[in-house]
C-alpha positions as CSV (number, residue, x, y, z in Angstrom):
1,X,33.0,70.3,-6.9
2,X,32.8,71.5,-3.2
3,X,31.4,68.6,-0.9
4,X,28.2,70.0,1.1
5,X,29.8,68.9,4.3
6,X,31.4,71.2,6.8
7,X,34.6,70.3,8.3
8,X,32.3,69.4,11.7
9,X,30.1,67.8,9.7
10,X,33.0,65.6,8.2
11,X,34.3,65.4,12.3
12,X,31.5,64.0,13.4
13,X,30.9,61.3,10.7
14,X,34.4,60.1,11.1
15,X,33.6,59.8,14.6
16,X,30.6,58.4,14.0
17,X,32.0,55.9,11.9
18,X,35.1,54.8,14.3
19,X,32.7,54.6,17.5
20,X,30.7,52.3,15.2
21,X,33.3,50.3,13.3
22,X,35.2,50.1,16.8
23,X,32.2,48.6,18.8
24,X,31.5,46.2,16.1
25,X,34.8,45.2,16.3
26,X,34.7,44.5,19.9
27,X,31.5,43.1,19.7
28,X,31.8,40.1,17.0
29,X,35.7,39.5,18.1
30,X,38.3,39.1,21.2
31,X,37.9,39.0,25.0
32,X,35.3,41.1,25.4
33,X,33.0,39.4,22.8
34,X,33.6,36.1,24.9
35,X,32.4,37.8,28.0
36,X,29.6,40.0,26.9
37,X,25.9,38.7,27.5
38,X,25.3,37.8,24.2
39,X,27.8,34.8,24.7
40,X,26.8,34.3,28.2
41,X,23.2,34.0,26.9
42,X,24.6,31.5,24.1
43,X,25.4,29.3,27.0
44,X,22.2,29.2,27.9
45,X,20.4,28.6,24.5
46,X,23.0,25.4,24.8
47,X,21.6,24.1,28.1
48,X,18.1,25.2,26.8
49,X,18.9,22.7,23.7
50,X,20.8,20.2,26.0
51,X,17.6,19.9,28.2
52,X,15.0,19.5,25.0
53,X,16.9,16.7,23.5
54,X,16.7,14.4,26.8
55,X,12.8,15.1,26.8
56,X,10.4,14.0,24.1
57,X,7.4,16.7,24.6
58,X,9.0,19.6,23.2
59,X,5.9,21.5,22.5
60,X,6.6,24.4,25.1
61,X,10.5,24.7,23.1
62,X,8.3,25.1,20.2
63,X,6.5,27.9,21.8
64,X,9.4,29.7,22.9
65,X,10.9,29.9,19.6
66,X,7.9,30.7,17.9
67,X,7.8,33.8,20.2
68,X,11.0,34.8,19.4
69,X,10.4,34.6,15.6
70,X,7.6,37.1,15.9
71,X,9.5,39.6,17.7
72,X,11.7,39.6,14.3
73,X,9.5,39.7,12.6
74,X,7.5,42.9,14.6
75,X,10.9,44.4,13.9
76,X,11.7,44.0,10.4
77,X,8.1,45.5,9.5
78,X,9.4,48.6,11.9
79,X,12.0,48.9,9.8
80,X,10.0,48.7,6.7
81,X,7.7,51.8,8.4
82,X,11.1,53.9,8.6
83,X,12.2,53.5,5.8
84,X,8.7,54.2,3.8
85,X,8.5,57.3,6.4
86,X,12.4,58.8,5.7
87,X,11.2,57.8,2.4
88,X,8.5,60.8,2.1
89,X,10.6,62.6,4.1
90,X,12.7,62.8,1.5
91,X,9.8,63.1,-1.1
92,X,8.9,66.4,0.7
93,X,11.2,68.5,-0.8
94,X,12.8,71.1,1.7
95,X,10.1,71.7,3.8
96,X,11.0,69.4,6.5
97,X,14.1,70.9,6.6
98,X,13.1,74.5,6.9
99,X,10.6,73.7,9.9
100,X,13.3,71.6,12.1
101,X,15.8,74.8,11.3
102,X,13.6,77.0,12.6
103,X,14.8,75.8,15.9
104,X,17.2,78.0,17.0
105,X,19.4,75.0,18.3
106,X,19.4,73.1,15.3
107,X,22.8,73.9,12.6
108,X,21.4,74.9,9.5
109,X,22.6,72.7,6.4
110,X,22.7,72.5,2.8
111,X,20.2,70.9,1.2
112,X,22.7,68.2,-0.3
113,X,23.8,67.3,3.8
114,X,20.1,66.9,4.3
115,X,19.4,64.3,2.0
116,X,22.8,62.6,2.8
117,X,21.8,62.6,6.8
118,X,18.2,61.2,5.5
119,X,20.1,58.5,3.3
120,X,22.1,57.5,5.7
121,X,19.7,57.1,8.1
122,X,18.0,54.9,5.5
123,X,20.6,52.9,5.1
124,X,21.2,51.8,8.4
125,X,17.1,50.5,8.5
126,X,17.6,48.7,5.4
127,X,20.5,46.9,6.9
128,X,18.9,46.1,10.0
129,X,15.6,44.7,8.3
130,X,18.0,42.3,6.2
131,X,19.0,41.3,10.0
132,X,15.7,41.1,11.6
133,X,14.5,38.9,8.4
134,X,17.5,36.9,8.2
135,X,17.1,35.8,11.8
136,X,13.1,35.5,11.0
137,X,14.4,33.2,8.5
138,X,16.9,31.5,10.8
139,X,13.8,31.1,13.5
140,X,12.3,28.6,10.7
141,X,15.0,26.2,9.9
142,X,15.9,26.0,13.7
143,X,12.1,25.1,13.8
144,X,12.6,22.6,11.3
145,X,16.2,21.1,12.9
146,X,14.5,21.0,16.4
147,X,11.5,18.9,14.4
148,X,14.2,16.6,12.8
149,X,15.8,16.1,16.4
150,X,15.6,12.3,17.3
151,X,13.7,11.5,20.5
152,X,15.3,11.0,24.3
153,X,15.5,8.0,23.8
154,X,17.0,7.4,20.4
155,X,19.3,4.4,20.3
156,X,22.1,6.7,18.8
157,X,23.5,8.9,21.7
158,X,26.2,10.5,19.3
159,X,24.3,11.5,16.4
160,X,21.5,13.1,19.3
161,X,24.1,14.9,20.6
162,X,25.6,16.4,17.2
163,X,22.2,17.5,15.8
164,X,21.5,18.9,19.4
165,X,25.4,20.7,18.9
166,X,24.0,21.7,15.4
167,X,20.5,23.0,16.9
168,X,22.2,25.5,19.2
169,X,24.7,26.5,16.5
170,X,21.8,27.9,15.1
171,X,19.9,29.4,17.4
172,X,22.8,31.1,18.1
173,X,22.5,32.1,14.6
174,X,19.2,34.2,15.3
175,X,20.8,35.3,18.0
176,X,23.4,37.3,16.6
177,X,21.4,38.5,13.6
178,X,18.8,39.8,16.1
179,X,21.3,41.2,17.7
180,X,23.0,43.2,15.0
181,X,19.7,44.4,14.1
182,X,19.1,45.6,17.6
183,X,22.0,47.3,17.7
184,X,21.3,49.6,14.0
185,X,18.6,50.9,16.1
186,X,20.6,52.4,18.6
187,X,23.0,53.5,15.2
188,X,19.9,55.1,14.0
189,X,19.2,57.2,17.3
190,X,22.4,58.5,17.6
191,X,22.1,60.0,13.3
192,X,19.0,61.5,14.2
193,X,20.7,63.8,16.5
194,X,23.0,64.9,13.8
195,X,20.1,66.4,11.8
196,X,20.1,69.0,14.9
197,X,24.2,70.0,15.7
198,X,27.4,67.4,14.4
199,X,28.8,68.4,18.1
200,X,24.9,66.7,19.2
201,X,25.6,63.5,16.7
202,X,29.3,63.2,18.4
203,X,27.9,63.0,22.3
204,X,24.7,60.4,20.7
205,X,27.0,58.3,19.3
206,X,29.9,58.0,22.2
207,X,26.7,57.9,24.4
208,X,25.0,54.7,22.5
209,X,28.1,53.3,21.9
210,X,28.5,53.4,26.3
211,X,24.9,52.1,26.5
212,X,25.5,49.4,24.8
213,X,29.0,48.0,26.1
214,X,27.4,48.8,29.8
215,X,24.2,46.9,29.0
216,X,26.6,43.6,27.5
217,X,29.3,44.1,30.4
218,X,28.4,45.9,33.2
219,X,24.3,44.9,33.5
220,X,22.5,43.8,36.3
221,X,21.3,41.2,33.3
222,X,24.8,40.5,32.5
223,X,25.5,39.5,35.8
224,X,22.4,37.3,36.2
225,X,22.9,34.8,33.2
226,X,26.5,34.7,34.2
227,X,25.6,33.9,37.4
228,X,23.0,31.3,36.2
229,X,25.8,30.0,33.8
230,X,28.3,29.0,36.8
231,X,25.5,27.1,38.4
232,X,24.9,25.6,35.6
233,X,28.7,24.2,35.1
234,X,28.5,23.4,38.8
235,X,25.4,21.3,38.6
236,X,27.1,19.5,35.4
């Protein structure tokens, strides 16, 4: 049985797939994980935990994370709506197909490659709403933890300190998962372009794969929380 790709098609999914595989590699592990934003902006949920155990009105801590819990949760249910839409997409039968195609930039396909592109694309949104609502999930048992924190002035300085050490663990936690959903959005972009040329799908995903090691590296928001990280081990 011939496989409906082309030998672009199969090109430009390998590529795909090693720009992906490559950047997730550099992303969770070695030097450049350690000095990417997301671990710069661990440092600060650290300090932001360090300061709340030392106070005892923690409302506004509670607002802050209640705000980031909603904005997993506004992007879980995005992902739900993509999916349901690729979904009818792919109830539609071939007339989604034919229309884009009569774009006279857009490869034509076999019908096969179509529904593979759309179940791909699927894929990816179902694995970044089990992020998004993992780190929803995460936002409520920090919630709880930063509830079960013992006041400033508990008498036991060491076990404040470890559940404070625990607290920002997982905070970090929602971090990350957010994170890794984030970042199957900009996996997502780069398929869609595939659905027009695999030369097209190549340059998205080399080009989201750039976006996103210059936004964690080379940022003007990088270099802020850095900054405000070395004043923050000066001050200490």
């Amino acid at each position: 049985m011939l496989l409906p790709f082309s030998t672009l098609d199969l090109i430009a999914l390998s590529c795909f797939a090693i720009l992906l595989a490559g950047y997730e590699a550099m992303a969770r592990f070695g030097p450049l994980a350690r000095r990417s934003l997301s671990a710069a902006m661990q440092m600060q949920r650290r300090q932001w935990i360090e300061r709340m155990r030392v106070r005892d009105q923690r409302h506004f801590d509670a607002i802050l994370l209640a705000s980031l819990s909603q904005s997993n949760a506004f992007f879980a249910s995005t992902s739900v709506l993509g999916i349901g839409g690729l979904a009818a997409i792919l109830g539609s039968g071939d007339r989604a197909q034919v229309m884009l195609e009569k774009l006279p930039f857009v490869a034509r396909s076999s019908p096969a490659l179509w529904e593979m592109k759309i179940l791909l694309l699927m894929a990816i949104l179902v694995y970044a709403f089990f992020k998004f609502a993992w780190a929803f999930r995460l936002s409520h048992y920090t919630a709880i933890m930063f509830g079960g924190m013992p006041g400033g002035d508990a008498e036991d300085s060491e076990k404040l300190a470890a559940h404070a050490e625990q607290t920002a663990h997982l905070l970090g936690l929602v971090g990350e998962h957010a994170n890794s959903g984030l970042r199957s959005f900009y996996y997502a972009f780069s398929i869609i372009a595939w659905f027009f040329h695999p030369l097209l799908f190549i340059a998205a995903a080399a080009g989201v794969v750039m976006i996103l090691l210059r936004r964690e590296h080379l940022s003007r928001a990088a270099a802020i929380v850095r900054r405000a990280n070395s004043l923050g081990r000066s001050d200490a």
